[in-house]
N, C-alpha and C positions, 0 to 999 in steps of 0.2 A: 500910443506907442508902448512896445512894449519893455518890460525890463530887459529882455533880450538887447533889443535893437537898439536900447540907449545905450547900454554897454558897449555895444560891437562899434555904433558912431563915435562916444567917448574914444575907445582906445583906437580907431584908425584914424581921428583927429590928434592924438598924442603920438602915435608915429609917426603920422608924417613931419609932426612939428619936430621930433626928436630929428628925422631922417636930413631935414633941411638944415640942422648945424652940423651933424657927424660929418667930418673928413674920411674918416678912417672906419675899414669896412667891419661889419659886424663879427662878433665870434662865429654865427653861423654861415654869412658869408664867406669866412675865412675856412672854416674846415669844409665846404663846399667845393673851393677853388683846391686844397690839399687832398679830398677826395678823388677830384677830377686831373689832375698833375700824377695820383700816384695810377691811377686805372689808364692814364694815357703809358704811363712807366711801364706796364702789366703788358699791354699792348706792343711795346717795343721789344718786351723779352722774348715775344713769342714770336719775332718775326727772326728768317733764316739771317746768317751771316751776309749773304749778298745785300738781301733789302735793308739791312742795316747800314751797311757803311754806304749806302746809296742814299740817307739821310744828311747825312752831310750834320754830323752829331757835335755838339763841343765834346775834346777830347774826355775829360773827365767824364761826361755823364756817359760816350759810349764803352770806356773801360768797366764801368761800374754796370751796365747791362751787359756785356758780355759776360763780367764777373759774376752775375745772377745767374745768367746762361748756362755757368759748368757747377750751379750748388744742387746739391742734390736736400743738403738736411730742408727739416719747415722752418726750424727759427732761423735760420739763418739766411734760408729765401727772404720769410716776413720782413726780418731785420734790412736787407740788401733791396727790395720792394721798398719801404718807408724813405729810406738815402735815396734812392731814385726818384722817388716823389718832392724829394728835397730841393734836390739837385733841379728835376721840373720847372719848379714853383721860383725858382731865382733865375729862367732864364723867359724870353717869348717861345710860345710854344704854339702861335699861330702855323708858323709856317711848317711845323711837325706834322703836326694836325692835316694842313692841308695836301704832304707829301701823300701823310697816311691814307686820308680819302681818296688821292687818286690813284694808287695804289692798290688799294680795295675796287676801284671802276675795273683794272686790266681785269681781263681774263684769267686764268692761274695759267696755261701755256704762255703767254707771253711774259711774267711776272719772273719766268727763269732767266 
């Protein structure tokens, strides 16, 4: 065996043992899910006013993408981007998600 592969057995034996008491998900985990909440956000900003309010949005987060919708500066998209990702990430975003996809199936003539 090599030193390699004692190493890499060691530490995937000390993961998983760590992974079987953590409750609570990891730092990388976490900016995973804050990554993926603010690019679903990005994705809503770019869609028209019709397919928007066709999501059936909590109020707050669709004021705050519409708000994005008329910024023109960068910091202040970035900054209005991250509050959207925010806003994501404390709601289910299942069913966003799966608006989105079938939305993305129509055709773009029928999508008016």
């Amino acid at each position: 065996m090599s030193r390699f592969s004692r190493y890499t057995l060691a530490h995937t034996e000390s993961v998983e043992l760590a992974d079987e008491g953590d409750e609570k998900p990891s730092k990388s985990a976490r900016k995973r899910a804050a990554h993926a909440a603010q690019a679903l956000g990005e994705r809503l900003i770019s869609l028209r006013r019709d397919e928007l309010s066709a999501l059936a949005l909590p109020e707050r987060l669709q004021e705050a993408v519409e708000a994005a919708q008329q910024m023109r500066s960068r910091g202040a998209l970035a900054r209005q981007r991250q509050f959207i990702g925010k806003l994501m990430r404390e709601i289910n975003t299942s069913e966003i998600e799966q608006k989105l996809a079938l939305n993305d199936r129509r055709p773009p003539r029928a999508r008016k």
